[in-house]
Every structure is written in C-alpha cells, then in structure tokens.
N, C-alpha and C positions, 0 to 999 in steps of 0.2 A: 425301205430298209436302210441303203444308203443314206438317206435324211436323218435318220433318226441316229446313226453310228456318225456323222459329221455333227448333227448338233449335242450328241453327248461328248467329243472330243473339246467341239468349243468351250462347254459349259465348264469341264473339267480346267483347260486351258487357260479361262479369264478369272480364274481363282487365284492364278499364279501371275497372272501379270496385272498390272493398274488399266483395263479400257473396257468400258461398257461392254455389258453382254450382247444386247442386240446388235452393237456398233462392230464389233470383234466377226459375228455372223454375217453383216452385212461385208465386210472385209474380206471374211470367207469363199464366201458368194461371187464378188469379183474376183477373185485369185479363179475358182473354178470357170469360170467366166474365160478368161484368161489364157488358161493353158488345157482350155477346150475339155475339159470332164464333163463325160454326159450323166446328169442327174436322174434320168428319166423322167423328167417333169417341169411343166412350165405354169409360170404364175400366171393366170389368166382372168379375167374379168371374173367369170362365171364363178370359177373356184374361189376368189375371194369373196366375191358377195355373197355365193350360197352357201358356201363350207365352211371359210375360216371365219370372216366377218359376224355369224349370228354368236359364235359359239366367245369369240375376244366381247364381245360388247353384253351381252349376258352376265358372264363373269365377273365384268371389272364393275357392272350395276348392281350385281347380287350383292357385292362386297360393300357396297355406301352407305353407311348412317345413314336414314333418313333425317336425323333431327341435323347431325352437322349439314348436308345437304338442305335441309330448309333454311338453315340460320343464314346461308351464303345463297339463296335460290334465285331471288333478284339480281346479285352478280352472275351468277351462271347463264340465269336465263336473258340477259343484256349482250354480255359474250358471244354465244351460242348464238342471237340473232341479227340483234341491230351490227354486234362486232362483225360476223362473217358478213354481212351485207355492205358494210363500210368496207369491208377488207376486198371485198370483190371488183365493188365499184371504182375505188384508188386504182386498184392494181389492174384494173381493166383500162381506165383515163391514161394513166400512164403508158402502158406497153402500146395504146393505140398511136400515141405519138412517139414514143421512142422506138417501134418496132415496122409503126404504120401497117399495123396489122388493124384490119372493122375493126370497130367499137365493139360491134356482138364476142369474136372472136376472143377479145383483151377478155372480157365479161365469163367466156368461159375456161380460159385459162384459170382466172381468178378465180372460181369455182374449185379446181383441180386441184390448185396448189393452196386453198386455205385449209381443208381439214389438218389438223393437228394429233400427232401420237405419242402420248404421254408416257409411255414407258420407261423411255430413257431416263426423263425427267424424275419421275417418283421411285425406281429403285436407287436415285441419286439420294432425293429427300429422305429413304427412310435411314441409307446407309448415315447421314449426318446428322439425323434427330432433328431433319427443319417441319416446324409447327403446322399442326392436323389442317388447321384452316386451308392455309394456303396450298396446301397441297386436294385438299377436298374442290376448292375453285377448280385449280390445274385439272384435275380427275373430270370432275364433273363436266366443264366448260368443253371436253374433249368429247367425251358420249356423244354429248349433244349434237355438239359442231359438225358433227361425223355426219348425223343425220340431214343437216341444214343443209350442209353443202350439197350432199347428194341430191337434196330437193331442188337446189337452185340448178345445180346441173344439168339435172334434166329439163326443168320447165327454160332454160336458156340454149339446151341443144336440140329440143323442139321447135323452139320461138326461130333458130337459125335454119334450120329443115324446111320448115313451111315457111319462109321466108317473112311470115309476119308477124313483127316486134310491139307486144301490148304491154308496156310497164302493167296496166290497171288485171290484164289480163293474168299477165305471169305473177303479181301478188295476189290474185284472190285465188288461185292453182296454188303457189308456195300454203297458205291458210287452209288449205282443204284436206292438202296431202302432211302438212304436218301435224295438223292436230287430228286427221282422219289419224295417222298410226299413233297419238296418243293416246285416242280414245280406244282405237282395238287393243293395244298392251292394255291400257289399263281392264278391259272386260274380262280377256283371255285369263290373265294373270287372276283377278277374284273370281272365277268361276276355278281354274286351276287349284286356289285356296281352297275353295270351299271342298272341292270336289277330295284333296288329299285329309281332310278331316276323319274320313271312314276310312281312311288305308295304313295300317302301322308298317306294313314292309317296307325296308329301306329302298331294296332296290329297284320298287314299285316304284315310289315316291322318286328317283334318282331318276328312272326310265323317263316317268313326266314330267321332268325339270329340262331332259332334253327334249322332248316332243315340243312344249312350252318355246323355248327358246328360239327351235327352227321354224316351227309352227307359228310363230306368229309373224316370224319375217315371211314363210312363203304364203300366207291369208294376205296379209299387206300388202305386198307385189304383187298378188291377184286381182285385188280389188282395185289397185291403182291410190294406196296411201303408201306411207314411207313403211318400208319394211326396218331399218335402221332405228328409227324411233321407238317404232313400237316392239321392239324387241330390248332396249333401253331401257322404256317404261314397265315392259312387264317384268325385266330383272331386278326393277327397284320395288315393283311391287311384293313379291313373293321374297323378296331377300330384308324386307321389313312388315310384313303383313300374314304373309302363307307360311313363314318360318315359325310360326307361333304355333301352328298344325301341327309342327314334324319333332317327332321325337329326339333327345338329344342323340342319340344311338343316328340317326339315319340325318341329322344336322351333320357332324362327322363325317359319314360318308359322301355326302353330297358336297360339302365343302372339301374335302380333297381332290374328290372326280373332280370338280369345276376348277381348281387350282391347279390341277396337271393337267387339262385341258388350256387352260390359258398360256400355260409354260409352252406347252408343246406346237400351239397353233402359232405364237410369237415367233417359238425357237424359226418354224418352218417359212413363215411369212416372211421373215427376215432375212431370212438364209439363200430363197429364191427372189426378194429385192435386188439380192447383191448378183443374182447370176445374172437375170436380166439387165445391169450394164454393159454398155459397151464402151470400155474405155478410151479408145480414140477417137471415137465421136464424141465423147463426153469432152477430149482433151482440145479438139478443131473447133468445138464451140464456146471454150469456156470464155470467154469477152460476155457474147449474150448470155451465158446462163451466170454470170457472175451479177451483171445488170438486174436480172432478172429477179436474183436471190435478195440484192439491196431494196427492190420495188415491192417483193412483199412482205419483207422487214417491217420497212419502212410504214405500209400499208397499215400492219399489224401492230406498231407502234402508236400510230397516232388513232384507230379504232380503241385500245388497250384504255390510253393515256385520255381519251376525250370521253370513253365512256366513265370510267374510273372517278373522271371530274364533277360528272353531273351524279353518280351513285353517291359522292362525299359530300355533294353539297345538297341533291337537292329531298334526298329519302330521309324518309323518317318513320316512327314505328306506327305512323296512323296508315300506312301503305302497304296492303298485301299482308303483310308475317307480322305485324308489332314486334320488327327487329331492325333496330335504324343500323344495315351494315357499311362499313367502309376498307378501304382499300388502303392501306400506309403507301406511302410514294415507293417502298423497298419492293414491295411485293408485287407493283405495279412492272417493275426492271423486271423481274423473274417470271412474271408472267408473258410477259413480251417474247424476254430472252429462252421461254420453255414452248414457247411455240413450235415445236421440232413438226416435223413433215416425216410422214411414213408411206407406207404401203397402199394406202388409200387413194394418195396423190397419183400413184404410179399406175394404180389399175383405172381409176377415171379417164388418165389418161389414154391410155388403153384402149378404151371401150370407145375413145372416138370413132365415127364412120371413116374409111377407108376413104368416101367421097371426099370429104372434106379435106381441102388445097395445104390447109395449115398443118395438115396431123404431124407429120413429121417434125415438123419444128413445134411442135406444144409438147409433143411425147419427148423431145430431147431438155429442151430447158425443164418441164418437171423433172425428168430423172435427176436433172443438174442440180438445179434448187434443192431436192431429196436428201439427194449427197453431201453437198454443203451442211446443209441444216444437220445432219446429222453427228457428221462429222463436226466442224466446226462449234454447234451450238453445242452437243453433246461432251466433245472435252473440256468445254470453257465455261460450263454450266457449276460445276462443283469450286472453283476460284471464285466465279462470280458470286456464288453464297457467301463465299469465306470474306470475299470484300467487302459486302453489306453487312458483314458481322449479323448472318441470319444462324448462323451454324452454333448448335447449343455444344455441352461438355457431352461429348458422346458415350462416354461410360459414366456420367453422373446418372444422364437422361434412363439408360440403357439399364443402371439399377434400382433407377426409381418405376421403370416401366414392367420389370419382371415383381416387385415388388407389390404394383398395385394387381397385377394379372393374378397375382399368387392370391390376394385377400378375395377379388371376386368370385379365383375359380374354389376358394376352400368356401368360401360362404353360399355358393349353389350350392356345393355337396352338402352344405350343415341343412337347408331345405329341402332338396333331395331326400337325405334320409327319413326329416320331419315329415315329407310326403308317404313313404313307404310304411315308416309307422303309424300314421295317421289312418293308412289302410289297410293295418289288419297283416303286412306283407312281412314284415319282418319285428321281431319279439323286445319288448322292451329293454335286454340285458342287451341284445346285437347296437338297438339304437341308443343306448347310455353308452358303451364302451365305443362306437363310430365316432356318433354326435360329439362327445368329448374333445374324441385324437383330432378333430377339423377345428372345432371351437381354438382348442389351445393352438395349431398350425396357420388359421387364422389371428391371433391375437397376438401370436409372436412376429408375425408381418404385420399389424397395424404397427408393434413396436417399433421394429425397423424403420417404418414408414416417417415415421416421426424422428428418430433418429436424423437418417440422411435429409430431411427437411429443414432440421436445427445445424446438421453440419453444411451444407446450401443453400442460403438465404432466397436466391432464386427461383427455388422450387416454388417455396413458401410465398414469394412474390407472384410467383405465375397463379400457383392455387387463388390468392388472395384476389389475384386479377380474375378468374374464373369463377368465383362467387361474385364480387362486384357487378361482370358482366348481367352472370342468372337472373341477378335481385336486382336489377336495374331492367331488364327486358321482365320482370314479372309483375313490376309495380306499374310497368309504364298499359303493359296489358292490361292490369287490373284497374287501372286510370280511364284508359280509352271504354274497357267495356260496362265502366261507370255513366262514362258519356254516353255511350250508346241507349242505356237503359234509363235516360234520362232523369236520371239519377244527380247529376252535377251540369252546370254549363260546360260552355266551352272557354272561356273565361278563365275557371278557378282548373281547368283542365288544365292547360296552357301555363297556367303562374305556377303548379303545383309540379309538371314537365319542369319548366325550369328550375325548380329546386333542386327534382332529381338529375338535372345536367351536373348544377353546380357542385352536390355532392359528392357525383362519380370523378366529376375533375378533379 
C-alpha cells in the first residue's frame, strides 16, 4: 500500500518538475533509504526474476511490430549477442588488471553490469518525436540483452563454483539455453494462439495472457533454458500472431491490463532500486565505481561502434531479411549513450554466492555504475538528441501522428460496420447512415493530412523516404527470389542490384 501511495505521489510530482520518472523514483528510494523509512519490502533476486521480471519483458515484447522488428533483426540480434559478449569480455580484461581482481571474476562482473534498461531512454524518444527505428533497436536490443546476460551469468558463475573454465564448454551451454527458451516461447505462445481461437471472453483470453507470460518463464527455469527469453519470445509471438484471435473488445482490455502492469512493476522496481543504496558506501568508493562506470562505457562503445561497422559495410539483402540495414554514425552515439543500466544489474548482483571473496565489492561498484548511469546518462540523454539535431518539430510531428491515428482508426470502423452488415447483424439504413459519418470523418483527415504535408515539406520528405525505402527492399526481394528460382543469373542479378542502388541514391 505504501508503494503504491509513494509511487503515485512521484508520478504526480515529475509532471511538475523537468526529471525522468523512473530517475525521480529512484531519487526517492534513496531519500527513504536515508532517513531510515521502512517500506516493508526488499528487492530481492527471487522477487525480480519471478514477479517483476516476466510481467516488464512481456509487455514491452507484446507491444513491437513485428515487421519494424524484422527490418532491424540483424542489428538487434548482433547487439544482443556478439555486443554483450564483446562487452563482457573488455570489461572483464580490464577490471582484471585495473582491479586485479581473476579474469573469471572481471567476466562476471561484465555479465552483471551489461544488461541494459530502456525506459528512460524511450519515454525520452517519444516525448521528442525521435524516429521509430531507432528507438525499435534501443527496445529490442534490450529484451534481448536481458536474456543473454542472464545466460552468460550463470554459465560463468557455474564455470567459477566448479572451478573448471571451458570457453568450448560454456558456449555450447550459452547455444542450448538460449535458443532451448526460444524454442519453448515460441511453442507455448502458437499453442496459446491457437488455443484462444475458441474463447471470445475477454477476461478469459486476459487470464491466459498472464498464465502465458509467467508460465513460460517458470517451464524455462525448470527445464534449465533461459526463462528471460522465452518469455520475450512468446510476447512477441501472441502480440503479432495470437492477437489476430482476440476480438477488438478484449484487444483493449488486455492492452491496458498489460500497460498498467508495466507502469506499476517499473513504478516499484524502481522505487526499491533507490532504497537498496547505501549512500556512504556508494560515497567511500566512488574512485572505483567511477573507474568502473568509464570501463563499461567504454566497453559498450567500442562493441556498439565495431559492430555497427561491419552491419554498414558488410550486409546486404541476400542475408537473412532481403533488408540491407544500416546504422547512421548519429544513432550509433545514442545507442552507446542509451545504454542506461537498471534493476537487473542490481539483483544479479545480488544473487551472487555469499562464498564468493568479491561479493562485496561487485555488489557495490554495480550499485555505483547503476547510479551513474542513470543519473548521468539519463539527464544528458535528451541535449544529446538535441545536438545531433535527431529531434523532429514536436507539434508538427505530434499533429501529423494524431492525424494519420484518426484516418486508420475511422477506416477500421468503415469495415467494422461493412462486417456487421455483411452479417445479417445490423439493417441496411443503420449501415448507410454509420458507414457515411466514418467515410466523411475519414476523408476529412486524409484532407488535413495533405494539407500539413504541403505546409512541412519534411513530412512529405520522410513519406517519400518511406516509399523509396518499401520499393527498394521489394524489388531487390523480387530480384533475389528470381535468382533463386533460376529464373535469372547471378550476373544480371548483381548489374540489375546496382541499378536499384543507384537509383535510391
């Protein structure tokens, strides 16, 4: 009860002032910290991985295009693997000689302090209208990372237990357990589709969206795959595959439960972050945790920046998606600089063995690194757009987006109703005089639409950039699956590619 009357006071409070919401809670958290109020409640390994954890990673997967998510799946999934592995391994070489702490030891710090929590990050994006892509990497690259980490965690705090270290061993364990909880989201999740086909109740349908979600992280953690994953996976299934099942009436309802779910497991996540500081240990070590915060920066910059290099130069659309994607050097800074560190960090930390000589000093420099990151990268994040001039006209954007919301949601209703009379359900005169009022409510937002298009050349630029893009990845697929069908060489493939380069240039 106290949690929930403190995080509606914040939520209230950071409307009136300019600082991040989670960052404001986490602020919070330490003052109660502080001056000793007892919450009744402590964030604990257990409670984050089994409570809050299924219930934030669900959510924020329900919620992702699939098709924008494919167009960027190569960078994500580059990110999410080879980057946390780059990032591990930097930031484990370094602390073993700057702290002289084992090699294994750096290794699982590294572990601890890569997962990344995008929160911060993307209510910044949407507040200043910065572009879907890049924030769909951010989003995505995080789901993922979440998971990876956790895998490498543990196959590195096993490998330190039993005291024997098998690179060969601990990658084909990383391979088992990661794509073992791919495979289980993805079965749970199309059996969960199939199965909501026969059910029109909402709250039926709502119930097994949270069965679904905890249930397949606690299947996963039984069997010994990633429970993280596969709880990812099955949110992106069902929130592009199973949603096709569910009536718009109980779409609705389940998209708000899961949206005040996310609110509320943030709000509290967040909230007991900030109680678990201790600030004068945080103050007696800040030398190493400051060290510590530039090593995985740094880490995270040069994985960022060298994967980025080979995604620009060496993909193309004969690879995986027939979508040759790239990274602009602007959005390579922001992905870097959005690498904020959460909760996740903290309770890994956490979860170390008692045995283990380092715990203490790995649990304080995470908390430190945390802090920083949050702090730091969190206020510096919204100037840093403004200087890469990523930041669009936010009430231009703002009325061109309720504008295009307005023409989709009045032309489902004009089918909607076409459905209804189609069945017999409602009377010719009901659907001439509906069908009408949408038609014209519709028609008078394409107007507009065009309008502010003609008054912002920009817009009209971007659109024009998002057709170019479509019909340049649709011609180059219908090139490749010429070739494939041996239908053309590879030859007149290639000469015919370079036309459509030159014409997009």
């Amino acid at each position: 009860m106290w949690l929930l009357i403190v995080v509606s006071i914040v939520a209230v409070a950071v409307r009136r002032i300019r600082l991040p919401y989670t960052l404001a809670l986490l602020l919070t958290g330490l003052g109660i910290t502080y001056f000793k109020i007892p919450l009744g409640i402590k964030l604990t390994p257990e409670l984050l991985l089994t409570l809050f954890l299924p219930a934030l990673l669900f959510e924020g997967a329900m919620n992702i295009d699939i098709q924008d998510f494919q167009r960027k799946i190569k960078s994500i999934s580059l990110f999410a693997s080879f980057g946390v592995g780059i990032a591990i391994v930097l930031t484990g070489v370094v602390l073993h000689y700057v702290f002289k702490l084992p090699l294994s030891i750096g290794f699982l710090f590294g572990a601890i302090i890569v997962p990344t929590d995008p929160i911060v990050v993307l209510n910044i994006f949407k507040q200043l209208g910065i572009s879907k892509n890049l924030s769909v990497i951010i989003e995505g690259e995080s789901l993922f990372n979440d998971g990876t980490a956790i895998v490498f965690f543990k196959i590195i705090l096993a490998l330190i237990i039993s005291g024997e270290v098998s690179i060969k061993a601990g990658l084909l364990e990383f391979f088992r357990v990661a794509f073992g909880g791919i495979a289980l989201g993805f079965l749970m999740a199309y059996l969960f589709s199939k199965l909501i086909k026969n059910i029109q109740e909402s709250f039926i349908q709502l119930t097994l969206t949270t069965v679904l979600a905890y249930g397949s992280y606690l299947v996963a953690e039984n069997i010994y795959v990633s429970g993280v994953i596969a709880v990812v996976t099955s949110g992106l299934v069902v929130g592009n595959y199973g949603s096709r099942f569910i009536s718009p009436i109980s779409k609705v309802t389940i998209a708000s439960f899961w949206e005040y779910m996310g609110f509320i497991m943030n709000s509290i996540v967040f909230l007991l972050i900030g109680e678990e500081f201790e600030v004068f240990d945080l103050a007696y070590h800040i030398k190493p945790i400051f060290i510590g915060f530039l090593v995985v920066l740094i880490a995270r910059a040069i994985a960022v920046y060298s994967l980025s290099f080979l995604i620009n130069k060496i993909d193309d659309t004969r690879f995986l998606t027939r979508i040759d994607e790239s990274i602009p050097s602007k959005w390579q800074h922001v992905i870097v600089w959005g690498g904020i560190h959460g909760g996740l960090s903290m309770v890994l930390a956490l979860s170390i063995p008692e045995a283990l000589p380092q715990r203490q000093f790995l649990i304080t420099i995470a908390f430190g690194v945390v802090f920083i990151s949050l702090v730091l990268q969190g206020l510096t994040m919204a100037p840093l757009l403004n200087y890469l001039k990523l930041i669009g006209d936010k009430g231009k954007n703002l009325q061109y987006e309720r504008l295009v919301a307005n023409t989709i949601m009045y032309s489902s209703a004009e089918n909607e109703i076409k459905k209804l009379y189609d069945s017999k359900i409602i009377s010719r005169k009901i659907y001439n005089k509906y069908s009408k009022e949408y038609q014209s409510k519709r028609e008078k937002a394409e107007k507009e639409i065009n309008q502010i298009i003609k008054k912002y050349p920009s817009l009209q630029h971007a659109q024009r950039e998002e057709v170019l893009s479509a019909v340049k990845i649709v011609k180059k697929s219908t090139l490749l699956e010429s070739f494939r069908k041996g239908l053309i060489s590879e030859e007149v493939m290639n000469e015919i590619n370079s036309e459509i380069e030159r014409e997009s240039a």
